[in-house]
C-alpha angles and dihedrals in degrees: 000000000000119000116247118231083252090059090038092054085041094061096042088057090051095073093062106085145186115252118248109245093242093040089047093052091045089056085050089053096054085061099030097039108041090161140336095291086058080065099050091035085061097038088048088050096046091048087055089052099045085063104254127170091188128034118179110194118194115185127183118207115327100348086264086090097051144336120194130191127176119175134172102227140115095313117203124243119228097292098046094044083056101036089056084056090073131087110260095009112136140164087205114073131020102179148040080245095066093047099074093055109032119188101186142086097234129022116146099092093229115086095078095046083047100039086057100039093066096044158018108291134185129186126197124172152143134192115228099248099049119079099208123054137208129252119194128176128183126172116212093342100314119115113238114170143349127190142166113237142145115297147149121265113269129039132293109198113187114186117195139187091008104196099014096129092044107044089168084080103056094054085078100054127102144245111301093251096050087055093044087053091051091054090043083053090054095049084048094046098051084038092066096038081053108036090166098045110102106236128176128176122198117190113196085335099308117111123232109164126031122167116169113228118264099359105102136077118207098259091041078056098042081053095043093050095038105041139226079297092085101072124188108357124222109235120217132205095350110262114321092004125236121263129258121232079266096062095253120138123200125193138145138100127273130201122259115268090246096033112154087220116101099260116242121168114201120181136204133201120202083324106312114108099236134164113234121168092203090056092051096039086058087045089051092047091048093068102036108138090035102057124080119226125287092012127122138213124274142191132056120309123193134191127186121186137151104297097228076066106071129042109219083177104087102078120053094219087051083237100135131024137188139236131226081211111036093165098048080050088055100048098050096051096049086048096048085048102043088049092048089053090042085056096038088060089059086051091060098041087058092047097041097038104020091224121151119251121275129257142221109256105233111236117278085007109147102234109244126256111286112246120220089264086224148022115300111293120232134236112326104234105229103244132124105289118231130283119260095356118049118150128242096269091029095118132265115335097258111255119275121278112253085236096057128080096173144341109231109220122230125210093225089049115097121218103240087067098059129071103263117043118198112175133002109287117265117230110267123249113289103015107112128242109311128268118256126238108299123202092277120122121172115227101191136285142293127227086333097285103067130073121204122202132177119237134192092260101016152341124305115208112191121191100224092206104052091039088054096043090057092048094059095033089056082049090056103046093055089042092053090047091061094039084247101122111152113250131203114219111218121226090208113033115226116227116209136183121220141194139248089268096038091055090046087055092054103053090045099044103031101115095051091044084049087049090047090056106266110139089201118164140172110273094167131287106350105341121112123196107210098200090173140029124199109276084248097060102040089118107052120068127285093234097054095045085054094043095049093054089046101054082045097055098042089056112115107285097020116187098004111140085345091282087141094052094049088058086044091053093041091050088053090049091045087054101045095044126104097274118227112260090035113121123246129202115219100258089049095052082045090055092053095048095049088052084057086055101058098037123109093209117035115128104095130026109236096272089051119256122135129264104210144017124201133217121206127212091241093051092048085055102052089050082067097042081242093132 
């Protein structure tokens, strides 16, 4: 008998079922519980929510073995401990309403039923106000038992022979110590967004993290998590931060640029440990100029913003969010950064000089009379002083360049970084009266590129070249800013011809290369004529100043934000600066060192090493086996 089109549609629609419960729920945990940290990621966040002030973790091998929480929170009585047992069953939002601006930590109702699902798991807990607690345990998602008993208040998950029903799963997992160091991450990361909340960690017995509850700041925890490698922090936002005209505060402490801690930026949004790349980028960029590389960020982040603002419902693990405005999050976080490094540089002037802040110049207040910035210099030794930074005393300006006819001054370019210096540099604009001498007082030079110095409590090694190189580079910066960059005029102009991709470069980034120095103009077909040179460069040969702002501006990204400017201007600097190996008098080493001490910005050269080490009294000592 044939089928008719209804029987044939019947049996179409039969192929389409209805999920098993424990099946369901095993799917859910592939997405929910990637690995044993996911675990212990879902059971921390359960425990903060459930309002502890205290969560003990105990974990066997891997985490597959045996994962262990206790917490002291709210506790649930029988209903709820079963209840949290279902798909879709959650303390944390009631309404459509809440969803939009979640406040917890978890919310989706599925960790519990997958977690279980995929393991041995035992609850037991108790509410405050009961005298008897509940025990349920279910094995591989089947209930088992449940049973009242004695308990604490609060709530133990354990949580056994995770992935033993679906061994697949545990083929892709790693060695026993990279998933121990995952879990380790989670307890840090919930460490820092709770400073006050008291967290330990045992691993096969043997304790590896242990915070008292209520006793640390977050920066005594930033300290705590990080080590003494971190060095001195840079602190963001002040406390809590002040918020930007968007209503988003950021605040945190971040790692110094040449930290000898393995740099780690985690990042926080209103609480929860997330990964954004935008958050990190504007970090990043926050920093550019301080940091080496192919080195990263590190420290806590936190940003705090209207809930109805951000979605923390787009990953299943809750491990990223999005904004509903990505670009006002950016901002605030580059120019929280950008202010904290800007302040932190005022931190290590006072440590390394032990100069008082600075202050504000009242308006139409004359600045006060600059101070030598160190002891009295000796002798100066007669010798050619330096090009493009030569002290007051430092000898006779070196004769003019053949190429050049005239260097035209610019009113943003300080004279100890022409040729010829005339008087002791003014303060700049803005910056406030001058500090007065601090304790330093320079004992000679090493190996000809590095400059010692004595302090109150140690020894000071600054390295001449990069502090040089950040001094001009800081210059140029201002004076490309203004369109005021120095140019040397040349007596012979240099005709050049150029190719198809050099000539493109020309016409789309004219006005930036104008703005860097370079005098270029049309001299028919592919020939350019260069009549000028920026100030900085007149020595070295037209060709090689050309070819070093064209390989920057045909990099990947070229021009955006004037992120290709900014490398053209830190490659001029490199080249003008004192180069390492070059001899300094000591008037000439003074005079550096004077110019570090008025700078705003001193503490990394552009590409990010540092300027300066310190030496305290106590390590000195314990060189010597004097401690």
């Amino acid at each position: 008998m044939a089928q008719t089109p209804h029987a044939e549609r019947a049996v179409t629609l039969s192929r389409i079922r209805i999920l098993p419960e424990n099946l369901a729920n095993q799917i859910a945990a592939g997405e929910v519980v990637e690995r044993p940290a996911s675990v212990v990621k879902e059971l921390l966040e359960n425990a903060i929510d459930a309002g502890a002030s205290r969560i003990d973790l105990q974990v066997e091998g891997d985490g597959t073995r045996l994962i262990r929480v206790v917490d002291d929170g709210a506790g649930m009585d029988e209903d709820d401990a079963l209840l949290c047992l279902e798909r879709h069953a959650t303390s944390k939002i009631a309404s459509l309403s809440e969803l939009g601006a979640i406040r917890t930590l978890g919310f989706r109702g599925e960790a519990v039923p997958s977690i279980a699902s995929v393991s041995r798991m035992r609850i037991t807990t108790r509410p405050a106000g009961r005298d008897l607690g509940t025990q349920v345990d279910i094995r591989f998602g089947r209930m088992v038992k449940v049973h009242e008993m004695g308990t604490s208040a609060g709530a133990i998950f354990e949580v056994s022979d995770l992935f033993g029903n679906v061994p697949a799963r545990r083929k892709f997992l790693k060695a026993t110590r990279t998933e121990l160091a995952h879990i380790e991450e989670v307890v840090k990361n919930y460490a820092l967004a709770r400073p006050e909340l008291g967290i330990s960690l045992q691993v096969d017995g043997r304790e590896l993290i242990r915070l008292p509850a209520g006793s640390d700041s977050l920066q005594g925890r930033v300290m705590r998590l990080f080590g003494r490698g971190a060095g001195s922090l840079v602190e963001v936002g002040g406390g809590k931060g002040a918020e930007s005209g968007a209503g988003i505060a950021v605040f945190g402490f971040l790692l110094p640029p040449d930290s000898a801690t393995a740099a780690r930026l985690r990042i926080f949004v209103n609480g929860r440990a997330v990964q954004d790349r935008a958050i990190a980028h504007a970090v990043a960029e926050g920093l550019q100029n301080y940091l080496m590389k192919g080195r990263g960020p590190g420290g806590a982040l936190f940003v705090v913003m209207p809930a109805a603002e951000v979605d923390v419902n787009v990953h299943p693990a809750k491990s990223e969010v999005r904004f509903a405005k990505p670009a006002q999050v950016h901002q605030a976080v580059l120019d929280a950064v950008q202010a904290a490094m800007a302040r932190h540089q005022q931190v290590l002037r006072q440590e390394i000089f032990r100069l008082p802040e600075r202050r504000e110049s009242v308006a139409g207040e004359a600045p006060a009379a600059l101070s030598p910035p160190l002891s009295p210099p000796s002798s100066p030794v007669s010798r050619e002083p330096l090009p493009f930074y030569r002290a007051a005393t430092a000898g006779p300006a070196p004769a003019a360049s053949p190429l050049t006819a005239k260097c035209e001054e610019d009113p943003l370019l300080p004279d100890v970084f022409l040729p010829s210096a005339g008087s002791r540099p003014q303060p700049e604009a803005g910056e406030g009266n001058s500090p007065q001498p601090g304790s330093l007082r320079y004992l000679g030079q090493v190996l000809d590129t590095y400059l010692l110095c004595a302090t109150d409590d140690g020894l000071l090694v600054v390295d001449q070249h990069a502090a040089h190189e950040r001094l001009l580079f800081e210059k140029l910066k201002k004076q490309f800013s203004a369109k005021q960059i120095a140019r040397q005029t040349l007596l012979f102009p240099k005709v050049v011809e150029c190719g198809p991709e050099e000539l493109q470069i020309l016409r789309q980034h004219a006005e930036e290369i104008a703005a860097l120095g370079l005098a270029i103009e049309d001299f028919g077909g592919a020939s350019r004529v260069i009549k000028a040179v920026p100030a900085v460069l007149g020595r070295f040969p037209v060709e090689e100043v050309l070819a070093g702002v064209m390989a920057r501006f045909s990099e990947p990204g070229s021009g955006k934000g004037g992120v290709r400017a900014e490398e053209v201007l830190s490659d001029m600097a490199c080249k003008a600066a004192i180069r390492a190996g070059q001899s300094l008098n000591a008037t000439e080493a003074e005079a550096l060192l004077g110019e570090m001490q008025r700078a705003a910005v001193f503490s990394h050269c552009p590409h990010g090493r540092p300027v300066a080490r310190s030496f305290s009294e106590p390590e000195l000592k314990k060189w010597f086996y004097r401690s």
